[in-house]
FIBALUM-523237 format. One record per atom (N, C-alpha, C): x, y, z negated; residue in one letter; atom name; residue number from 0. Coordinates in nm, 2 decimals. Atoms other than C-alpha are relative to their C-alpha. Example, Ala and Ser with C-alpha at 12.3 -4.5 7.8 and 13.67 -1.06 7.14 Angstrom:
REM FIBALUM-523237
{px->0.09&py->-0.12&pz->0.00&type->A&atom->N&seq->0}
{px->1.23&py->-0.45&pz->-0.78&type->A&atom->CA&seq->0}
{px->0.09&py->0.12&pz->0.00&type->A&atom->C&seq->0}
{px->-0.09&py->-0.11&pz->0.00&type->S&atom->N&seq->1}
{px->1.37&py->-0.11&pz->-0.71&type->S&atom->CA&seq->1}
{px->-0.08&py->0.11&pz->-0.08&type->S&atom->C&seq->1}
//
This chain:
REM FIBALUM-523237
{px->0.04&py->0.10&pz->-0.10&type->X&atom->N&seq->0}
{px->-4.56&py->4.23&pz->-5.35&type->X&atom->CA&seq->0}
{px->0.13&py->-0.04&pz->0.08&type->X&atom->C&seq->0}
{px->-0.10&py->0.02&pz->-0.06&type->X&atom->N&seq->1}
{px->-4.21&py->4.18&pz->-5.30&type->X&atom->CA&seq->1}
{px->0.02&py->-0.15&pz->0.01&type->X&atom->C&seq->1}
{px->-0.08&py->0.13&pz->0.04&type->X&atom->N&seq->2}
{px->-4.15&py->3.82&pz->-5.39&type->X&atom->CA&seq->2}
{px->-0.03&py->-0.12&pz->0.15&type->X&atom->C&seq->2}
{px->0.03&py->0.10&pz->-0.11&type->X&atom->N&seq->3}
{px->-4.33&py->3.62&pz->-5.12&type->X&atom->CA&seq->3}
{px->0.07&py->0.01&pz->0.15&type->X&atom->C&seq->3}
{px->-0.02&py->-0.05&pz->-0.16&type->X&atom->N&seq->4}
{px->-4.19&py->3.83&pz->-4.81&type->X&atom->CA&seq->4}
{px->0.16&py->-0.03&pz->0.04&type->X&atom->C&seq->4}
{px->-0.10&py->0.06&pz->-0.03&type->X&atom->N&seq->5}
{px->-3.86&py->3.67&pz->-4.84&type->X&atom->CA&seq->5}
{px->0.04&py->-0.15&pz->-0.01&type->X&atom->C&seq->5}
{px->0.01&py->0.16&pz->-0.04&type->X&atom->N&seq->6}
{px->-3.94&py->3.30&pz->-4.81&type->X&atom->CA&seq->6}
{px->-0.07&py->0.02&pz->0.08&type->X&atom->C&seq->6}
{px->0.02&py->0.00&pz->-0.17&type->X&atom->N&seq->7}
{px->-4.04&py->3.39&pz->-4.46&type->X&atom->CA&seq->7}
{px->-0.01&py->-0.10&pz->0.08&type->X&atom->C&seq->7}
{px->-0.01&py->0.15&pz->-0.01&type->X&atom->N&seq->8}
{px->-4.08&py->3.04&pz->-4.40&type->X&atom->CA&seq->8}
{px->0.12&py->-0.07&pz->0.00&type->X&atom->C&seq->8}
{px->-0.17&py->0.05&pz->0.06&type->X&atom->N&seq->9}
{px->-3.74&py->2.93&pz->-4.56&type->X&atom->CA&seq->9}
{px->-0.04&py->-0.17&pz->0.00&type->X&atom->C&seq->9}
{px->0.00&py->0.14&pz->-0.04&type->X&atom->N&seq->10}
{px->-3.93&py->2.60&pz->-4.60&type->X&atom->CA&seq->10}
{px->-0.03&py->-0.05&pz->0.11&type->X&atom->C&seq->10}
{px->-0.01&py->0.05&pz->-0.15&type->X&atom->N&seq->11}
{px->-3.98&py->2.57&pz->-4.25&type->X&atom->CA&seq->11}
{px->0.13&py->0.00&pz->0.09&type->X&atom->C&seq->11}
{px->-0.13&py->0.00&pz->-0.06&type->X&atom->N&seq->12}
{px->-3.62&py->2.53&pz->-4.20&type->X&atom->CA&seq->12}
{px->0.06&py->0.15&pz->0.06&type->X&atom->C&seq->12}
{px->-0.06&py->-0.11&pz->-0.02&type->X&atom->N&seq->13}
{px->-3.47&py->2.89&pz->-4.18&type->X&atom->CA&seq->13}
{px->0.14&py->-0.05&pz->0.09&type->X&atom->C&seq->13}
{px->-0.12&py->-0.06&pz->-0.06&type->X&atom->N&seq->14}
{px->-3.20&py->2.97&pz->-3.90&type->X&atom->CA&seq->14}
{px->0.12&py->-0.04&pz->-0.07&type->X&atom->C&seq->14}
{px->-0.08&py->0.00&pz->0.10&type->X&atom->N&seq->15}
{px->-2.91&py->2.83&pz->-4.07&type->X&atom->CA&seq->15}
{px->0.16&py->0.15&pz->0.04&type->X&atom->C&seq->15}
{px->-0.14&py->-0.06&pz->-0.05&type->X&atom->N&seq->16}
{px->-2.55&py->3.03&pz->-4.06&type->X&atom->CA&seq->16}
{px->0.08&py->-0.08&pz->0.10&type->X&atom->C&seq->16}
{px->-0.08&py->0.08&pz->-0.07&type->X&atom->N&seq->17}
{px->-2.42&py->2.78&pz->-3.85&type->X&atom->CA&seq->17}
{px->-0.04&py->0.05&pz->0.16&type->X&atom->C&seq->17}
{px->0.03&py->-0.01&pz->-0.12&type->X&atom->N&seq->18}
{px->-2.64&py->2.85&pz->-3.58&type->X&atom->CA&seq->18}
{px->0.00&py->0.14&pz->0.05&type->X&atom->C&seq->18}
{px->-0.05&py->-0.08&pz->-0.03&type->X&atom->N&seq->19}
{px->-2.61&py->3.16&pz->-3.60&type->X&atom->CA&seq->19}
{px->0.09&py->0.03&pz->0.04&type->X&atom->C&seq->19}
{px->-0.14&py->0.01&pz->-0.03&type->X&atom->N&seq->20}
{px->-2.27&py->3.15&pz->-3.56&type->X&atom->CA&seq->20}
{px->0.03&py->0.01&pz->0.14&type->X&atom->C&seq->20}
{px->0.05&py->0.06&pz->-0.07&type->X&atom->N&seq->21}
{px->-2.33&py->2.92&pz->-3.28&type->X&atom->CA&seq->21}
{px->-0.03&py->0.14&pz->0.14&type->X&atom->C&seq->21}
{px->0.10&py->-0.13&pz->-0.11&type->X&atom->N&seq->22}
{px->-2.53&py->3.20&pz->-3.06&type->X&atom->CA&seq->22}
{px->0.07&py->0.13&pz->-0.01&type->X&atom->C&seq->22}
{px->-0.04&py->-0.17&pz->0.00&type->X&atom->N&seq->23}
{px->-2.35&py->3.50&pz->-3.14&type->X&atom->CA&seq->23}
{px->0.16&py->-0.07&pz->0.10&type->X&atom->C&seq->23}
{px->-0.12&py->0.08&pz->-0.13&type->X&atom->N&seq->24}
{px->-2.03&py->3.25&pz->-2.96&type->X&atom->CA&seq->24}
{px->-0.04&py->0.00&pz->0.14&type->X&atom->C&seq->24}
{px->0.07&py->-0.03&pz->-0.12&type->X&atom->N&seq->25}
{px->-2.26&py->3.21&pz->-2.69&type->X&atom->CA&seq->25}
{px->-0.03&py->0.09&pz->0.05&type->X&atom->C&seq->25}
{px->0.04&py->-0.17&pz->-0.03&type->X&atom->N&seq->26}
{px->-2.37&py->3.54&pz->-2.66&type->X&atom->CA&seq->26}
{px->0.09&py->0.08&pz->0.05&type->X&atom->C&seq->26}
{px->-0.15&py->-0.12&pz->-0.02&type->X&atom->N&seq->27}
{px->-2.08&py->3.69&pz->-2.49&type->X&atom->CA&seq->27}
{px->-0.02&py->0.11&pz->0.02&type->X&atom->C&seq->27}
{px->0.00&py->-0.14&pz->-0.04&type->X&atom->N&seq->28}
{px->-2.22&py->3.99&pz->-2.37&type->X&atom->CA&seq->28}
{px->-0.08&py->0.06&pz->-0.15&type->X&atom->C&seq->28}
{px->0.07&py->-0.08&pz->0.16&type->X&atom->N&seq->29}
{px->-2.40&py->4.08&pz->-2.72&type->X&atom->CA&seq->29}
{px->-0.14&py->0.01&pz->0.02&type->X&atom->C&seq->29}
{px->0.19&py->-0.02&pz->-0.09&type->X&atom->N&seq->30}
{px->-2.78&py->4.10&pz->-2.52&type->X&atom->CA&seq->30}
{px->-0.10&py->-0.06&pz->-0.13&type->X&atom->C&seq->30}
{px->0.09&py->0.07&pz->0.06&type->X&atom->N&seq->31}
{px->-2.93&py->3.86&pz->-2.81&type->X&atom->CA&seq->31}
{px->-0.07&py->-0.11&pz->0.12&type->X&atom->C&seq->31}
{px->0.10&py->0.11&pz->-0.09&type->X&atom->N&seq->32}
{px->-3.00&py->3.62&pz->-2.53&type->X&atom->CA&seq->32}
{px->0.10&py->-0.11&pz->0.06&type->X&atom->C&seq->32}
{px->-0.08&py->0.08&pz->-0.03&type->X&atom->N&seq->33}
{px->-2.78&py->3.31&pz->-2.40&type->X&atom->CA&seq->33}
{px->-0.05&py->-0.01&pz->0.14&type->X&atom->C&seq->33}
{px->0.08&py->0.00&pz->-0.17&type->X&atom->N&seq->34}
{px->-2.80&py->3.33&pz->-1.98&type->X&atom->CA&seq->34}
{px->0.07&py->-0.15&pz->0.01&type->X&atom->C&seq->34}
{px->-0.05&py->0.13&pz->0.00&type->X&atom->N&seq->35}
{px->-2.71&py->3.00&pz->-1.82&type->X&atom->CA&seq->35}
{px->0.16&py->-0.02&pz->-0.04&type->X&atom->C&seq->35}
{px->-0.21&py->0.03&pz->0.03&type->X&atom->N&seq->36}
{px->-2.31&py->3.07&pz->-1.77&type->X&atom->CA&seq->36}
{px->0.00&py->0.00&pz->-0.10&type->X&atom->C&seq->36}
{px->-0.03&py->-0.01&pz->0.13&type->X&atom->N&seq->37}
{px->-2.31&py->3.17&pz->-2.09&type->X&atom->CA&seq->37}
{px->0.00&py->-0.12&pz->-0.08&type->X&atom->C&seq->37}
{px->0.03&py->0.15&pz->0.03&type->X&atom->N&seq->38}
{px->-2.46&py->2.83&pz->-2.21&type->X&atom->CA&seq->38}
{px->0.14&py->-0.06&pz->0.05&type->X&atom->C&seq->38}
{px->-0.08&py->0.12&pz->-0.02&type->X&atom->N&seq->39}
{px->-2.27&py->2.61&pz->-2.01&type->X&atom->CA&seq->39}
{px->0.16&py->0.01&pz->-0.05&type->X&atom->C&seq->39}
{px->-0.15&py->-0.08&pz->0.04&type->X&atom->N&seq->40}
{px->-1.94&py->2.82&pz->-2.07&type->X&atom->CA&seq->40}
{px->0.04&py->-0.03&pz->-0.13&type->X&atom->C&seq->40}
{px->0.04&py->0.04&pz->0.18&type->X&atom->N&seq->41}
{px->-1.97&py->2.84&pz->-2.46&type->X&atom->CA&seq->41}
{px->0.07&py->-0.11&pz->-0.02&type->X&atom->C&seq->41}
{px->-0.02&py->0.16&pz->0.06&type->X&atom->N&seq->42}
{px->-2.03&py->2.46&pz->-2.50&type->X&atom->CA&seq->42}
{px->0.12&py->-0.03&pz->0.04&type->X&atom->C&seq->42}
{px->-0.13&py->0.05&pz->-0.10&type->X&atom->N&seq->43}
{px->-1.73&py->2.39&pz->-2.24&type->X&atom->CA&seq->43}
{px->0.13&py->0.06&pz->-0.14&type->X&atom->C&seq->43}
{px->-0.11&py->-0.04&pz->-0.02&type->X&atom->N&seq->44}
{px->-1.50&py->2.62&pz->-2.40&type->X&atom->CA&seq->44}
{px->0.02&py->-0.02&pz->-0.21&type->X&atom->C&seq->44}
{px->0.01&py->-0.02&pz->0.14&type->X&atom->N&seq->45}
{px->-1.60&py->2.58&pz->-2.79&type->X&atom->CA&seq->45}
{px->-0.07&py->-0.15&pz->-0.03&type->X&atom->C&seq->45}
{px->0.01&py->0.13&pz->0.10&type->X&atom->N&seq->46}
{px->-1.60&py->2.20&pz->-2.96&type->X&atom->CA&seq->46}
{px->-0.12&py->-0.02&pz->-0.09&type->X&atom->C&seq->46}
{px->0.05&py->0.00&pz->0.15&type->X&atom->N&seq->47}
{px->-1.71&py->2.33&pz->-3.30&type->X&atom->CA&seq->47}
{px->-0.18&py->0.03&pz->0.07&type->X&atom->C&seq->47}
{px->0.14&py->-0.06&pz->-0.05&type->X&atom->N&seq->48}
{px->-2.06&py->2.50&pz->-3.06&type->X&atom->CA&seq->48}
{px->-0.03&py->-0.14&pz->0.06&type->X&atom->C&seq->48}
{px->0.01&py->0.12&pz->-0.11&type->X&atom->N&seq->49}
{px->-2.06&py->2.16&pz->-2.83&type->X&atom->CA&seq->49}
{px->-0.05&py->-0.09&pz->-0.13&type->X&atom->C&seq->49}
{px->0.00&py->0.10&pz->0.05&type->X&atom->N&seq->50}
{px->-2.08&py->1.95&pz->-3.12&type->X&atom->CA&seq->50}
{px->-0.14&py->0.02&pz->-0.11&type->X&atom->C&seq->50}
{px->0.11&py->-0.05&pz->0.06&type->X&atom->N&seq->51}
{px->-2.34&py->2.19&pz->-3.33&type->X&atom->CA&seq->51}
{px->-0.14&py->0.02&pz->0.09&type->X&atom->C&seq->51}
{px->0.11&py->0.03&pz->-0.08&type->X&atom->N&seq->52}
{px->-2.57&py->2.15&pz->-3.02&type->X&atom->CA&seq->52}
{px->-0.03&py->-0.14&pz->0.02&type->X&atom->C&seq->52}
{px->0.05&py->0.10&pz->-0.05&type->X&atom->N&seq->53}
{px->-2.51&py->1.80&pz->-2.99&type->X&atom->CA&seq->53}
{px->0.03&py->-0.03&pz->0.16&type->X&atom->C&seq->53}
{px->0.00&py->-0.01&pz->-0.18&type->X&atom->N&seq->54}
{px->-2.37&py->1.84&pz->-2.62&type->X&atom->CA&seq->54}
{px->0.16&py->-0.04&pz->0.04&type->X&atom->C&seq->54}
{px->-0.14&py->0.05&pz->-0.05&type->X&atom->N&seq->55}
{px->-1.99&py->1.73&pz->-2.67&type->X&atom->CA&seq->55}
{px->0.04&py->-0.04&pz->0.10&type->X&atom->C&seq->55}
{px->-0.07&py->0.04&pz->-0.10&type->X&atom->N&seq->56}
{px->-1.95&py->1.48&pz->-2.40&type->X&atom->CA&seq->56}
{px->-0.11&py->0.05&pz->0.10&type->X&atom->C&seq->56}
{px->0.07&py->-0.06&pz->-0.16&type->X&atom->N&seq->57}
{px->-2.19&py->1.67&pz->-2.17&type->X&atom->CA&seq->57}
{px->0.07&py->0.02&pz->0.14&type->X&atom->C&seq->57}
{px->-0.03&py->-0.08&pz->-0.08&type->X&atom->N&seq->58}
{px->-2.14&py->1.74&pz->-1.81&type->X&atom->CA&seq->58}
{px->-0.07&py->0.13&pz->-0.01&type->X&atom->C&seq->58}
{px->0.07&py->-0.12&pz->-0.04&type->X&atom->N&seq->59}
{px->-2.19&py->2.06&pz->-1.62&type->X&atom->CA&seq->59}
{px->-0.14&py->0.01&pz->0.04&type->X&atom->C&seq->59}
{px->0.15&py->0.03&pz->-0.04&type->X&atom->N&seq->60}
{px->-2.51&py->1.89&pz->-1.51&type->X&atom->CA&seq->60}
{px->-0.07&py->-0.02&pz->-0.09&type->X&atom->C&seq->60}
{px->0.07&py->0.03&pz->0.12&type->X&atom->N&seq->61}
{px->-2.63&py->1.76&pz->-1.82&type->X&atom->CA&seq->61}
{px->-0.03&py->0.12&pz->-0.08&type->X&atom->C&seq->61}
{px->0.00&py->-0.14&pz->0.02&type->X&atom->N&seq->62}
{px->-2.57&py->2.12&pz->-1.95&type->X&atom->CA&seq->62}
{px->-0.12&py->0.10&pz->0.06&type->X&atom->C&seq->62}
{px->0.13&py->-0.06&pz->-0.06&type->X&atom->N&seq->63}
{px->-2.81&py->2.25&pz->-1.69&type->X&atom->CA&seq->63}
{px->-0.11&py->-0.08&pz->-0.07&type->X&atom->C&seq->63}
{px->0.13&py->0.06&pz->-0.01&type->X&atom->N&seq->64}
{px->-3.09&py->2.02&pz->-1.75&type->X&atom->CA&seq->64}
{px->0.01&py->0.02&pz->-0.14&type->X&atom->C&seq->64}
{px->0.05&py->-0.05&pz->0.14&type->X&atom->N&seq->65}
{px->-3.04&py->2.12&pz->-2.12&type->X&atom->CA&seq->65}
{px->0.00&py->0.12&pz->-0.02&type->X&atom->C&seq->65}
{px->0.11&py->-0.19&pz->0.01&type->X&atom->N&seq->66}
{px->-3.08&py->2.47&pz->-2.09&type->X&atom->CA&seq->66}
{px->-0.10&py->0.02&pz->0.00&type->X&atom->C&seq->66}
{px->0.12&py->0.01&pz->-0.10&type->X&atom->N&seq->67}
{px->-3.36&py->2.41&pz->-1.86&type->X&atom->CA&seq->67}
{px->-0.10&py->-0.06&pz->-0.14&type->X&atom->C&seq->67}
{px->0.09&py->0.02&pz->0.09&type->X&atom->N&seq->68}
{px->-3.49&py->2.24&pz->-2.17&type->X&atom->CA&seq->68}
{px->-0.03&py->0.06&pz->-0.10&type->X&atom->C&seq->68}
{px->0.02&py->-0.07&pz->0.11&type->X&atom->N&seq->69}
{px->-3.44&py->2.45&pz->-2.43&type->X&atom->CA&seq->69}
{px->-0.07&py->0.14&pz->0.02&type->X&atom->C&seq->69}
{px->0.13&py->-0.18&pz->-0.04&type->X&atom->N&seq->70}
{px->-3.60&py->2.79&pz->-2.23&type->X&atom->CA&seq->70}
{px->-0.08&py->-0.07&pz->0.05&type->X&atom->C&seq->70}
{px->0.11&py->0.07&pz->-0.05&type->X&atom->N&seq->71}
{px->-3.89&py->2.68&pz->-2.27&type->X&atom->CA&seq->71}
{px->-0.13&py->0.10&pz->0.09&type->X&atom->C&seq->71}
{px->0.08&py->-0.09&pz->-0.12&type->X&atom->N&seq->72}
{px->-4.03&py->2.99&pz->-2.08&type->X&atom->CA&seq->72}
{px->0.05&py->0.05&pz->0.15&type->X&atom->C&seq->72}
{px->-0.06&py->0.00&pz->-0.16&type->X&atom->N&seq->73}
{px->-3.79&py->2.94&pz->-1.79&type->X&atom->CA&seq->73}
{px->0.00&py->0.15&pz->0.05&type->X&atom->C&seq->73}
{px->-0.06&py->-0.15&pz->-0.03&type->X&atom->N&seq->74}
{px->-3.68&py->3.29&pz->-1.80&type->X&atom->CA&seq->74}
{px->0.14&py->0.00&pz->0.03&type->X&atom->C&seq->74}
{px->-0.15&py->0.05&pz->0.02&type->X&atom->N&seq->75}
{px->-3.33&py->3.14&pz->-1.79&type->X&atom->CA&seq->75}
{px->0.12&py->0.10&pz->-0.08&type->X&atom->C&seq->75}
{px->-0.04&py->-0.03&pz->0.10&type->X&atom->N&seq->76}
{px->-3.26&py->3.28&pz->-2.09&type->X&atom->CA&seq->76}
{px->-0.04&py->-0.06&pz->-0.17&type->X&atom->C&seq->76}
{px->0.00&py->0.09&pz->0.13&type->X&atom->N&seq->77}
{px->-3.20&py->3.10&pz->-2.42&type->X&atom->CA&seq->77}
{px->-0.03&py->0.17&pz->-0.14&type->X&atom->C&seq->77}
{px->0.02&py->-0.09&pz->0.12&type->X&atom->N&seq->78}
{px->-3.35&py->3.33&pz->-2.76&type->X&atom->CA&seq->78}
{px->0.07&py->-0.12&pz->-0.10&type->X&atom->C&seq->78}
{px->-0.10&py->0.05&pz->0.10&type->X&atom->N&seq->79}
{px->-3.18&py->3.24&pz->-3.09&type->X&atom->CA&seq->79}
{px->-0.11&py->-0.09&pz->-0.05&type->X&atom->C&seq->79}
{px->0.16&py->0.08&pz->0.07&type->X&atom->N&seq->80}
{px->-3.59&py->3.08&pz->-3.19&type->X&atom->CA&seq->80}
{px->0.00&py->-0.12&pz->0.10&type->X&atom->C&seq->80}
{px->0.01&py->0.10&pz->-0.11&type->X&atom->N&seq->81}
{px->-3.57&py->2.92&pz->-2.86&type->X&atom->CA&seq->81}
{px->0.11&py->-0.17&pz->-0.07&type->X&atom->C&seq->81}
{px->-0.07&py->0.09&pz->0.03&type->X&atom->N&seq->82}
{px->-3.22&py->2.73&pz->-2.95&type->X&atom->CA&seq->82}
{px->-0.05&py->-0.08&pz->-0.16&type->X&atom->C&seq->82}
{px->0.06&py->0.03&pz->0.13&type->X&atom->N&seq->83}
{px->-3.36&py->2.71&pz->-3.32&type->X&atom->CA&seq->83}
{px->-0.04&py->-0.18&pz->0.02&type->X&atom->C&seq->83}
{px->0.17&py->0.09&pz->0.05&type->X&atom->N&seq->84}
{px->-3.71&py->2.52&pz->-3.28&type->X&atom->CA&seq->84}
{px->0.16&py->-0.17&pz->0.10&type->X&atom->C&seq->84}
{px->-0.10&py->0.13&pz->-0.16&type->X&atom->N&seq->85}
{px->-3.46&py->2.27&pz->-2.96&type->X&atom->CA&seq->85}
{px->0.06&py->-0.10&pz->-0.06&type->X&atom->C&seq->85}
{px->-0.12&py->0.09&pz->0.02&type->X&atom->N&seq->86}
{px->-3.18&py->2.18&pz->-3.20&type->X&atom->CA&seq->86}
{px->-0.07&py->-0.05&pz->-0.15&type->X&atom->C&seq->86}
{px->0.10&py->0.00&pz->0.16&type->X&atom->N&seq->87}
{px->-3.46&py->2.16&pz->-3.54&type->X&atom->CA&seq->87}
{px->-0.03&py->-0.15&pz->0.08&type->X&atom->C&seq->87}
{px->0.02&py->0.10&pz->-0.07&type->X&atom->N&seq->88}
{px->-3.60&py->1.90&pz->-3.29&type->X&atom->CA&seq->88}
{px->0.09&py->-0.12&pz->0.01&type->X&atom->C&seq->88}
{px->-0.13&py->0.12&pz->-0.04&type->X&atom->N&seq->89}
{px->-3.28&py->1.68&pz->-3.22&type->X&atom->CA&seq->89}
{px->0.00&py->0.00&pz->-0.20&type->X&atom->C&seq->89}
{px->-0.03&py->0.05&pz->0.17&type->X&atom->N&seq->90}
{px->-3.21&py->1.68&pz->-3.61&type->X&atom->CA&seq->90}
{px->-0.10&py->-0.09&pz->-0.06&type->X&atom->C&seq->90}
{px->0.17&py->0.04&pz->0.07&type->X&atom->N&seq->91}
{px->-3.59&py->1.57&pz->-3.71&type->X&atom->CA&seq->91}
{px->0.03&py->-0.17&pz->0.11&type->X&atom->C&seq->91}
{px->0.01&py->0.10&pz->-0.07&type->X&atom->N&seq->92}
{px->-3.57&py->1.31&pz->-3.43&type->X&atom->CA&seq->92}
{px->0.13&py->-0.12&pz->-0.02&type->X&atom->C&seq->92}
{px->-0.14&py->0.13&pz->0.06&type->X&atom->N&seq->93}
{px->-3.18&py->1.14&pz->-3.56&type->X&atom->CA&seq->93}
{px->-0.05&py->-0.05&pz->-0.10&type->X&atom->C&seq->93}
{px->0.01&py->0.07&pz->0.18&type->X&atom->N&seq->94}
{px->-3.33&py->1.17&pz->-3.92&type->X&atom->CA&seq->94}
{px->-0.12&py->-0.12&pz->0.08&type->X&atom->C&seq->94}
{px->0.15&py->0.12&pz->-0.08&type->X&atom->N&seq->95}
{px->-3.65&py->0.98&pz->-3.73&type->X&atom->CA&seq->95}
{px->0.11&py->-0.15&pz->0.00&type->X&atom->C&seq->95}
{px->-0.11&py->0.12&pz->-0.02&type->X&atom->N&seq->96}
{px->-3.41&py->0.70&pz->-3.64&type->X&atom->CA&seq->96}
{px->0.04&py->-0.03&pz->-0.07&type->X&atom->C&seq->96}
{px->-0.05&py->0.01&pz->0.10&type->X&atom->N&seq->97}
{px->-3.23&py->0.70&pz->-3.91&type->X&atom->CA&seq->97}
{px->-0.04&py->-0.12&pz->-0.13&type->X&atom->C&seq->97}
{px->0.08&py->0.06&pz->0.09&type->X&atom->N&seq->98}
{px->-3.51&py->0.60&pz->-4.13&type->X&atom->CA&seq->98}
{px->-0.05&py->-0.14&pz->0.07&type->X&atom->C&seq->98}
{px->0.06&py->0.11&pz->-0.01&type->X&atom->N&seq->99}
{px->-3.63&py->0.37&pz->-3.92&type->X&atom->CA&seq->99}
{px->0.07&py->-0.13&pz->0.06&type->X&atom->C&seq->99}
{px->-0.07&py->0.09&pz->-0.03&type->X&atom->N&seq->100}
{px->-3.36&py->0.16&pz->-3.86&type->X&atom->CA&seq->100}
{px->-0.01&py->-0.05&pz->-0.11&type->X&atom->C&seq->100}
//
């Protein structure tokens, strides 16, 4: 009963390595969780992370109010599902556009 328990919803867009990546940069302290500094810090100080969120020419403000959006349980802490479903969202919504241009 091995076969099925490793397409763990792979077609539902699996976690890539990128993002992983991504979050473990963020993650400074190692907790598995992105607090706000961490966030804003991160993006600030990492291009390659700024640019795989989609947040390059961000302010420190715009920064906040996108944390704020991506914990979506306002624990002011970002999970690696949290950033996931946030940045699955912004991709689904360019291809959106995309097509319908």
């Amino acid at each position: 009963n091995n076969h099925h328990h490793n397409n763990n919803h792979a077609d539902n867009h699996s976690i890539s390595q990128e993002f992983r990546w991504a979050f473990d940069k963020l993650d400074t302290n190692g907790d598995g969780f992105i607090s706000r500094r961490e966030f804003i810090q991160g993006i600030r100080s990492n291009d390659k992370v700024a640019a795989l969120v989609k947040a390059s020419e961000a302010s420190e403000r715009q920064l906040t109010e996108f944390f704020s959006l991506i914990d979506r349980n306002s624990d002011s802490h970002i999970t690696l599902d949290e950033l996931n479903v946030h940045v699955d969202a912004i991709y689904r919504e360019a291809a959106d556009n995309r097509s319908r241009s």
